[in-house]
DONU-264442 format. One record per residue: z, x, y of N, C-alpha, C, O in turn. Coordinates in steps of 0.1 Angstrom, whole numbers, plus 5000, padded with zeros to 4 digits. Layout:
BEGIN
ZXYZXYZXYZXY
...
This chain:
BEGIN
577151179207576851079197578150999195578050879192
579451069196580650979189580750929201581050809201
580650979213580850859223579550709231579750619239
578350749224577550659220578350529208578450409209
578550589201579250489189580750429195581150319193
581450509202582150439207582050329219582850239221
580950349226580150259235579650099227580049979230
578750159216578350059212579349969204578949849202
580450019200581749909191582349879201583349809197
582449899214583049829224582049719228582549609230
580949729230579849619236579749519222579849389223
579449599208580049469199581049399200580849279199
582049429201583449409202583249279215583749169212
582649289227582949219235581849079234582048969239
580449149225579549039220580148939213579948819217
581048959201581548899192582748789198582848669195
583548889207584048779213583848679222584448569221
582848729235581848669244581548529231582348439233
580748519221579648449216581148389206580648309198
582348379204583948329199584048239208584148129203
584048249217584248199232583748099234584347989233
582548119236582047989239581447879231580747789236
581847889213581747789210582147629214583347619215
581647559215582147449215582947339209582847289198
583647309221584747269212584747139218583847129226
585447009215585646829217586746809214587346859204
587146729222588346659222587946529218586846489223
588746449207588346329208589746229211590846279208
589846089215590846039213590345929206589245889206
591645849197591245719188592345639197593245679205
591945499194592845399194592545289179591545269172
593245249181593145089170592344989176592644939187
591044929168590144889171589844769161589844809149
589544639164588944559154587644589155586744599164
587644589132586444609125585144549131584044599129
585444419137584244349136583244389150582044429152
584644349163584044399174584044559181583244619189
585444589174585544699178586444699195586644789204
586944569195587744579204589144579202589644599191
589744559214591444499213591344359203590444289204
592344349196592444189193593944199190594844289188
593944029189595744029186596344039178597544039180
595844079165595644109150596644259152597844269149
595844369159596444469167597244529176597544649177
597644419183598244419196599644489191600044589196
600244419183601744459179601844609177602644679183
600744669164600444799157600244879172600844989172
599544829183599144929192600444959203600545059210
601544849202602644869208603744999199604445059206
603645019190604245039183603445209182604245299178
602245249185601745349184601945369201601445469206
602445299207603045329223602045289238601445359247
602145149234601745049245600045089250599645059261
599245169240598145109240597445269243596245299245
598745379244598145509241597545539228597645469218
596745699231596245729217597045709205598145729201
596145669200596745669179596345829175596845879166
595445879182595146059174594246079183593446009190
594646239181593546319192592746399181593546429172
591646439178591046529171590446679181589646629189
590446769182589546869183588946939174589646979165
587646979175586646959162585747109173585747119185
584947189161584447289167583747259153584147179144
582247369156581547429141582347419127582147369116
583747509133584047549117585847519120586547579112
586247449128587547399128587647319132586747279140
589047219130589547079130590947139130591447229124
591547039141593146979145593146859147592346819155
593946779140594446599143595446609141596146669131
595846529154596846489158597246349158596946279168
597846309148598346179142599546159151600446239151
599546009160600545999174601445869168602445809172
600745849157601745729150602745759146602745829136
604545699152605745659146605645839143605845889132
605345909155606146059158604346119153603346069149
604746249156603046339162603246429146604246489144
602346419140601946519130600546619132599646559139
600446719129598946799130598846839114599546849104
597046839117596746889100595947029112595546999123
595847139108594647219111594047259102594447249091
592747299106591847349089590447429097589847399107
590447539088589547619088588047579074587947589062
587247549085586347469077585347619069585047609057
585247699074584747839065585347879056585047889044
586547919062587247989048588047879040588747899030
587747749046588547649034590647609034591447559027
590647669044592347679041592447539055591847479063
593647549050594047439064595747419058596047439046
596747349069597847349074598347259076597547179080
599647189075599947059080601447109087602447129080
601247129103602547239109603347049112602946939116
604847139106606047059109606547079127607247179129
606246999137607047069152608447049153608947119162
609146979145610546869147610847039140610547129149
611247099126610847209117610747319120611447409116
609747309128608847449130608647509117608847629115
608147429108607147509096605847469095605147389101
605647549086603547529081604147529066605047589061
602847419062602547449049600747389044600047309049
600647489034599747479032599147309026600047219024
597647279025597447139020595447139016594747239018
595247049013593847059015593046999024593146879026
592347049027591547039039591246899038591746839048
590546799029591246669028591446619011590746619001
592646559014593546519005593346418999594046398989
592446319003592446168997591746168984590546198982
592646128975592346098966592445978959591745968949
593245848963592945698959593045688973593645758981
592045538975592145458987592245308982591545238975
593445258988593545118987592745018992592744989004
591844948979590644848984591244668983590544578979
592444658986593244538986594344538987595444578982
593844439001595944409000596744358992597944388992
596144278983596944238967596544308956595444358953
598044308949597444348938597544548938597444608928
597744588947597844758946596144788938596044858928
595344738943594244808940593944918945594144938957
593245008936593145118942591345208935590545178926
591245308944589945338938589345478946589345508958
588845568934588645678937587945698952587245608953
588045778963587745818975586045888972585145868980
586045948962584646048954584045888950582845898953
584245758946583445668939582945618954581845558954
583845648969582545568975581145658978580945768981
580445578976578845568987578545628999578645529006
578445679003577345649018575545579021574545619016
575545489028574745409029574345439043575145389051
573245509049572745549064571945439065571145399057
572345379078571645229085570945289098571345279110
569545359093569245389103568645319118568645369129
568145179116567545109130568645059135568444969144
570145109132571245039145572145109150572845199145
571945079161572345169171573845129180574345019181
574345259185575945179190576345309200576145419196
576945289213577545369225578845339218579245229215
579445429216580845469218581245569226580845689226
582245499234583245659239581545699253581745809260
580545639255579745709261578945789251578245879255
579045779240577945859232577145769217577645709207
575745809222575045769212575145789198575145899193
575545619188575845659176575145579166574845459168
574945639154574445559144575045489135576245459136
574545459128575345339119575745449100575045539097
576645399094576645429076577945309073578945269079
577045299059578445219055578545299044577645359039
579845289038580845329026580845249015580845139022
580745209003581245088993581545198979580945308977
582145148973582345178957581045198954580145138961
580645248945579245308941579245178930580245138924
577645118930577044968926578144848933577944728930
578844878939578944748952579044698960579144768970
579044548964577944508979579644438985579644368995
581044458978582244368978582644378996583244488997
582544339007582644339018584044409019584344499027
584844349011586544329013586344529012586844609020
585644569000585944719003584744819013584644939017
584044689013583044859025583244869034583044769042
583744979037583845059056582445099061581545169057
582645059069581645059083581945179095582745169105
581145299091581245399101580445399114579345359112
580645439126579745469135579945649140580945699143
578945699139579245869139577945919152576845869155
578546009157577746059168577346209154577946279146
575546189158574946359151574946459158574746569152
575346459174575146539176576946639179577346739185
577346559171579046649171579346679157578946609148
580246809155580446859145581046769134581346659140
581446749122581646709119583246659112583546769106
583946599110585446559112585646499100584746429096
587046509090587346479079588546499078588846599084
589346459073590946509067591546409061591146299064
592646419051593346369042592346239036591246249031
593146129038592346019028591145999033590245959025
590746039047589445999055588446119047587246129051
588746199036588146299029586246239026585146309028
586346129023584846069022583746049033582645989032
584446109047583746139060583146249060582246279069
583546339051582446479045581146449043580246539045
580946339040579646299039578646239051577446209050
579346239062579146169074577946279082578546369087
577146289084576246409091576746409107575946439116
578046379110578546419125579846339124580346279115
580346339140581646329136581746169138580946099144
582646109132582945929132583445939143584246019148
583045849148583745759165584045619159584945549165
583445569149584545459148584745459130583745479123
585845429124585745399110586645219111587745189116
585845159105586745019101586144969088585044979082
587544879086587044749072587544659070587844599081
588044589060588244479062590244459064591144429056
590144509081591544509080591544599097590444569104
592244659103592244739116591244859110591244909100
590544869121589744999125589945079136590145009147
589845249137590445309148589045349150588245349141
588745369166587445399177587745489186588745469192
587045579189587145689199587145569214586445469216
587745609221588045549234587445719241586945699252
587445799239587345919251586846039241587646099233
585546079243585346209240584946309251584046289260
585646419250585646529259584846699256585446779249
583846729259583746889256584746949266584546929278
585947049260586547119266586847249266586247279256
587347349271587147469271587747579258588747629261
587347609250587647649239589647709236590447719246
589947729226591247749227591347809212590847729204
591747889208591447949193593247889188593447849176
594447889198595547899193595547729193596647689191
594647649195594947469191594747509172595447439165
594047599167593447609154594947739146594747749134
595647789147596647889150598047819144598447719150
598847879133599847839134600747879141600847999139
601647819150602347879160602847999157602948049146
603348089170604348199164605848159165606448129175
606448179150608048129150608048039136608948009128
606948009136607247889124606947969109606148049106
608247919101607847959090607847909079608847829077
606747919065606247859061607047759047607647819039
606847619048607147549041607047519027606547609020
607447409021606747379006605447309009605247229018
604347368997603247318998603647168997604747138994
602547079000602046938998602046928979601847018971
602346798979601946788957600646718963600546658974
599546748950598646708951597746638939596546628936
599546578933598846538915598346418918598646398930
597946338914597146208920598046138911598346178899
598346008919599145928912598645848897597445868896
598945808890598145768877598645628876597845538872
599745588879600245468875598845348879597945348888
598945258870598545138870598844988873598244888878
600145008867601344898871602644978865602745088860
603344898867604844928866605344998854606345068855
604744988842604745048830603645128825603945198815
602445138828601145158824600845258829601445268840
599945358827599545488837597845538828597245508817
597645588834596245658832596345808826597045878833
595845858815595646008812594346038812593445968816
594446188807592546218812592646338805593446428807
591446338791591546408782590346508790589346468796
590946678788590846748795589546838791589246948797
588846778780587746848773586746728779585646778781
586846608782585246538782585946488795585146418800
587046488803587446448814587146278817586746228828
587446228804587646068810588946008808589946058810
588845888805590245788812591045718800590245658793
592045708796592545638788593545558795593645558808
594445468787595745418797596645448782596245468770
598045438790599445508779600645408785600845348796
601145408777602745358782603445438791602845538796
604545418794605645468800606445528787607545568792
606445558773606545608766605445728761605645838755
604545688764603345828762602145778753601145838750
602445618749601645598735600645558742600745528753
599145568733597945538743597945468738598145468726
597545338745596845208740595345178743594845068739
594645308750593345298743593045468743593745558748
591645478737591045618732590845638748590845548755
590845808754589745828766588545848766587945948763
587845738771586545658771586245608782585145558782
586945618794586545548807586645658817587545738819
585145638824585145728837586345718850586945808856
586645548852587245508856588245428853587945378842
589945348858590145248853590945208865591845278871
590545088869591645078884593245018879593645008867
593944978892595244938886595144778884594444698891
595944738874595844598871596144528881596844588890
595544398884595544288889596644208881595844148873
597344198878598944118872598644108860599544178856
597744068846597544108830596344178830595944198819
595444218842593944268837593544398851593744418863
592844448839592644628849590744638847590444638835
589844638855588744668854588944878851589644968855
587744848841587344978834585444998841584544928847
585645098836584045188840583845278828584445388828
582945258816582845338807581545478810581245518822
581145508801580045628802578945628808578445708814
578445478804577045458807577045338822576245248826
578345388827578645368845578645148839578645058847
578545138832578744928827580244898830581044988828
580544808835582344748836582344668826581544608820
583744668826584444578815585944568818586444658825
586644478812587944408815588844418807588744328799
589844488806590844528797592344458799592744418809
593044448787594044328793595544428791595244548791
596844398790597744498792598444588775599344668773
597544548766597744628755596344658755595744648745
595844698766594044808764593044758755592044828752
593344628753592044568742591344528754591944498765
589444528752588644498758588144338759587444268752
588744318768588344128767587144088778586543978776
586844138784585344158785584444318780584544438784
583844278773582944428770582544518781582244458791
582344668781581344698794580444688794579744768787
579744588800578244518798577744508811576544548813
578544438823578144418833577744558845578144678843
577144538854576244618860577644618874577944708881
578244488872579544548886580844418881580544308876
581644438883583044338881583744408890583844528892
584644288895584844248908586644188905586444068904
587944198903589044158904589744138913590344248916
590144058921590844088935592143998935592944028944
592443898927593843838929593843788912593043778903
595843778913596043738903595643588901595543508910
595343558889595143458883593743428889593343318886
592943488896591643438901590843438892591443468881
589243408891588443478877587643578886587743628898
586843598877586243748879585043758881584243758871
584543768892582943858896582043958893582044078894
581243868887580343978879578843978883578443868886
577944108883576644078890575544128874575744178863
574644078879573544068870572244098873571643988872
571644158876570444138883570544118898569844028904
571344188906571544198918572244078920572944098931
572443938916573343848920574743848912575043918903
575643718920576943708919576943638911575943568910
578343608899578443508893580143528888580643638889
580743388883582043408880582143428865581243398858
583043478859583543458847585043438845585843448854
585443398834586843388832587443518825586543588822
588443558822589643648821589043678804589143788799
588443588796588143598784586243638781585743668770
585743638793584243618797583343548792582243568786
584243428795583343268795582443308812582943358822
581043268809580543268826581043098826580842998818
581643108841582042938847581242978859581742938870
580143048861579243078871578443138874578643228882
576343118867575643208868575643288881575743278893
575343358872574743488887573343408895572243368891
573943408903572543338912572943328931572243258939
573843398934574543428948574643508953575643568949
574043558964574243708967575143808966574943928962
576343728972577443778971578843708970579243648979
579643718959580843648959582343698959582643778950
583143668967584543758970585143638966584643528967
586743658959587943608956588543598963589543588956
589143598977590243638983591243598983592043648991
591743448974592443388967592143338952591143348945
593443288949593243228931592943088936592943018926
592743018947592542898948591242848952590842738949
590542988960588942938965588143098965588743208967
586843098962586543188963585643168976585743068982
584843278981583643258996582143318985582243398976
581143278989579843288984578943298997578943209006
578143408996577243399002575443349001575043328990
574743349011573743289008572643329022572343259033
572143459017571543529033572643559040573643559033
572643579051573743579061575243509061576443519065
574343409053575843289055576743249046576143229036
578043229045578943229040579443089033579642999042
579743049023580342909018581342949012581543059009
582342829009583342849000583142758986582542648986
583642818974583642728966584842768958585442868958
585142648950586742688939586742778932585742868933
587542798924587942938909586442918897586043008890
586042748899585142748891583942708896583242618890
583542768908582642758912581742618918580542638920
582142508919582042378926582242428941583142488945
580842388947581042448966581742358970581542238968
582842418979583142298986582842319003583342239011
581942429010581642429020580342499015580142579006
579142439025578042479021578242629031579042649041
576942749023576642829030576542819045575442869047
576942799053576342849068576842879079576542839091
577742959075578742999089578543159086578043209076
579143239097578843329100579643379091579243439081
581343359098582543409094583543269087583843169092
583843309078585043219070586343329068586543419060
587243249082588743389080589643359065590043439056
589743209068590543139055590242979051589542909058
591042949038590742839034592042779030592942869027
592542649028593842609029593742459029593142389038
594342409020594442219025592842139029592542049036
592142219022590642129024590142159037589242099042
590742269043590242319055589742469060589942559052
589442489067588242609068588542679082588242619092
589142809081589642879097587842939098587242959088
587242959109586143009108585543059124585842999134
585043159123585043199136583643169150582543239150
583743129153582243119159582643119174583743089178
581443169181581343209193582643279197583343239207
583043389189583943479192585443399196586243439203
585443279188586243219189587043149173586143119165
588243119168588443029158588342869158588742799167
587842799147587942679146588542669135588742759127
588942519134589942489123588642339118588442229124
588042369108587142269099587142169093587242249083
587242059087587241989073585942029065585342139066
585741919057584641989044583141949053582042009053
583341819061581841799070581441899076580241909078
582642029083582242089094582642069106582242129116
583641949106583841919119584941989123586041999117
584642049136586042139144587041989144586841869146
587942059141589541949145589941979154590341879160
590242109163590942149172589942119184588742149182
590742059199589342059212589742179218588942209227
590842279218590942409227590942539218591642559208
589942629226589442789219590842839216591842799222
590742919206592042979200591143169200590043199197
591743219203591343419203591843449189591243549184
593443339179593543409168594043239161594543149167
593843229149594243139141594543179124593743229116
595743139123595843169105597043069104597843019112
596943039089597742909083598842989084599043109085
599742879084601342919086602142879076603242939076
601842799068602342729063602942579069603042539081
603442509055604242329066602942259076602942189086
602042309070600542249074600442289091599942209100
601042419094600542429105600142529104599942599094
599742579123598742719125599542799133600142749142
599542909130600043069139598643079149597643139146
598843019160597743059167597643169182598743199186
596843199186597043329201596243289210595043259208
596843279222595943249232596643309246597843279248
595743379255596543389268597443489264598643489269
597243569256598243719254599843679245600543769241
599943549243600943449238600743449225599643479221
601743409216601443299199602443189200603543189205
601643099194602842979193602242889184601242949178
602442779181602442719165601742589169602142519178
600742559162599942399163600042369150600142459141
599942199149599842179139598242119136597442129146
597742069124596442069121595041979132593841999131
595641899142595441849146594941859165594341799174
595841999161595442059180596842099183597242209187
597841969181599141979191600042069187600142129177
600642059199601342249201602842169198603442069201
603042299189604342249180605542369183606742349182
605242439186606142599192605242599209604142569207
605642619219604942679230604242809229604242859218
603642859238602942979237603643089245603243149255
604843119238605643209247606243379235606843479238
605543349221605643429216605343569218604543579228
605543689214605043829214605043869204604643989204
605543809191604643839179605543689169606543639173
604843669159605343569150604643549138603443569135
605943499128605243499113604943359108605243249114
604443389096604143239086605643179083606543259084
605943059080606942979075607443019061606942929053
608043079054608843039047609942959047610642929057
610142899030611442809032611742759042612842739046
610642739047611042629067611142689076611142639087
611342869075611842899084610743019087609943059079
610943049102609943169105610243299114610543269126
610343399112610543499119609743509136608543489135
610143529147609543529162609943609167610943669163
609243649180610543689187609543709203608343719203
610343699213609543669227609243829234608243869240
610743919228609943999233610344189230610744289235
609844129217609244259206611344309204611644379194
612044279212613244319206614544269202615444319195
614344119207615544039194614643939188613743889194
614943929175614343859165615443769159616543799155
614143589161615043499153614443419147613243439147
615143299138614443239129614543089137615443049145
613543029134613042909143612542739128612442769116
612442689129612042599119611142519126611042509138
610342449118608842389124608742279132607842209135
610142279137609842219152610542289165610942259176
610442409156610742529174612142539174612542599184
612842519167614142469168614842599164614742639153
615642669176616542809173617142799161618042709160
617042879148618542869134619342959135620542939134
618543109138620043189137618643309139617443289137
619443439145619443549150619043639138619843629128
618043739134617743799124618743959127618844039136
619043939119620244109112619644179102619144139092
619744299108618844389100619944409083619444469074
């Protein structure tokens, strides 16, 4: 009998490991990917030099119940995590330590480049787009989008593409991919997105999931969430009804905790989220200068006004909530204090701070607006517009953005070089990366390793010094 029982805890023994074994495991790799197409673009090109001439940005291996990423940007980091028991690691190799962290960490995500806006990672959405379909990497994928929970704001929703039939993948800020029913192959928004370039099933490996042997263990990660709002202002959170007040930099509250939410100010004004989920507009001594009334508000630059929805449409208000714009537009973004973009179906117009259009709805894409003029993209190409619509430029541009001194930063032929509004080439096309003009002058450089300053007629000034 005892050697019956010892028979049988050896054949378990070899079951358990047998059926360890051959779980399945993926390799995945990412690169940097534009949001829109999901290709290379020039937008990129510099970032992807910089992550090392067009190698992986991260490798993931992903099983049932574990995750390793490997972050290849500006030096190699790993997170590992044990998706069962909940624990996971962020091993130092430069070090050789581990320390503990949470499996994912994100807790604000920045929904603007101006302004330090910011916004809970738990407030977004998931949205499944089930009739669109997409091959990445060689694998069948579906569609989800992301947005702040009640809105349609472009500038903040991410666009996932996830394969169902792979485990699923999540870590640090990407924490809101928990929601993803498989693993992402592509995440973008309005800015670079990274895409699986290569997914692999490979032969299992328990010690990729393993903290090395030798390494020993570090200081945990902090994991207080930052509170600040602006520069003097911060958020508290009363610990019995768990909502939001704001306080000085001395501790005084300048309002009761009453808000589910409160983001960080836009330069004198901070959108709030009270109980009954309504927005409203608070100014830098916490008085309510718009009430929470509206169903969504919308802040994105200083001195802009403010988007507010009503009944499923867009409309403007002012800083005081004068409406200078019924709601009657599908959708309206700020992305300046000088013009806002409105949509209308599919299609896009621009109109001023107070709502007077000055391009009708009907372009696909509107990149920017500037001098009565309209960067806009069509046929996978840029044009440069007046208010009729008419292209100004006769040759395709792959990238176009204002430069300032009324010219254009444009890319063509793997090159950048400078036009002015009109077509003519004002810098040659011999750049490898280059900036907008200030004070006359502009940062270039031919080739990615001396850098100089040039003035708007190409003209060498002097050598940049770090």
């Amino acid at each position: 009998m005892k050697q019956f029982l010892i028979c049988l805890s050896l054949i378990f023994s070899l079951f358990i490991e047998k059926g360890f074994t051959q779980q399945k495991l993926y390799k995945i790799s990412y690169q940097f990917a534009d949001p829109e197409t999901g290709t290379d673009t020039s937008a990129s090109e510099f970032i992807k030099i910089l992550a090392g001439n067009g190698d992986a940005l991260m490798h993931a291996f992903i099983s049932k119940d574990q995750m390793r990423i490997e972050n290849l940007l500006f030096g190699k980091s790993v997170q590992i995590s044990n998706i069962s028991k909940g624990t996971s690691y962020l091993l130092d190799e430069t070090n050789k330590t581990y320390s503990p962290t949470d499996l994912a960490s994100g807790q604000l995500i920045e929904t603007s480049n101006e302004g330090d806006n910011y916004a809970y990672s738990s407030d977004f959405e998931i949205s499944l787009v089930p009739n669109e379909k997409k091959t990445i990497a060689g694998i069948a994928c579906q569609k989800a989008l992301f947005n702040i929970a009640g809105s349609k704001d472009k500038q903040t929703e991410i666009t996932v593409w996830y394969a169902a039939q792979l485990p699923k993948l999540y870590w640090g800020t990407y924490d809101y991919l928990e929601k993803v029913p498989g693993a992402a192959l592509y995440v973008g928004s309005a800015g670079l997105g990274i895409e699986a370039n290569k997914v692999e099933e490979i032969n299992f490996d328990q010690s990729l999931f393993e903290i090395p042997e030798g390494y020993e263990e570090g200081e945990a990660e902090a994991t207080v969430a930052d509170s600040t709002l602006n520069d003097y202002l911060s958020w508290y959170q009363d610990p019995s009804t768990e909502y939001f007040g704001v306080q000085d930099s001395l501790g005084n509250k300048l309002t009761p905790a009453k808000y589910t939410a409160i983001y960080s100010f836009i330069g004198d004004y901070a959108i709030v989220n009270d109980a009954a989920q309504m927005f409203g507009l608070i100014n830098l001594h916490g008085k309510e200068v718009i009430p929470c009334q509206y169903e969504s508000l919308s802040l994105e630059t200083e001195g802009g006004p403010v988007v507010y929805m009503k009944d499923l449409k867009y409309g403007l208000l002012d800083t005081n909530g004068k409406i200078l714009l019924q709601a009657k537009y599908d959708f309206i973004s700020v992305p300046s204090s000088e013009y806002a973009l409105f949509t209308e179906g599919e299609h896009i117009g621009v109109m001023d701070k107070k709502g007077t259009v000055l391009l009708p709805a009907k372009y696909e894409t509107i990149a920017d607006f500037k001098d009565n003029l309209a960067l806009i993209i069509a046929n996978q190409s840029y044009q440069l517009i007046n208010k009729t619509g008419i292209n100004l430029l006769k040759s395709e541009y792959e990238f176009l953005s204002f430069a300032g001194e009324k010219l254009l930063l444009a890319f063509k032929d793997d090159k950048y070089g400078y036009i002015d509004y009109n077509g003519n080439i004002v810098v040659p096309f011999k750049l490898q990366n280059a900036q907008a003009f200030e004070n006359g002058l502009a940062l270039v450089t031919e080739d990615l390793e001396n850098f100089y300053y040039i003035d708007t007629k190409g003209k060498f000034i002097k050598k940049y010094e770090e």
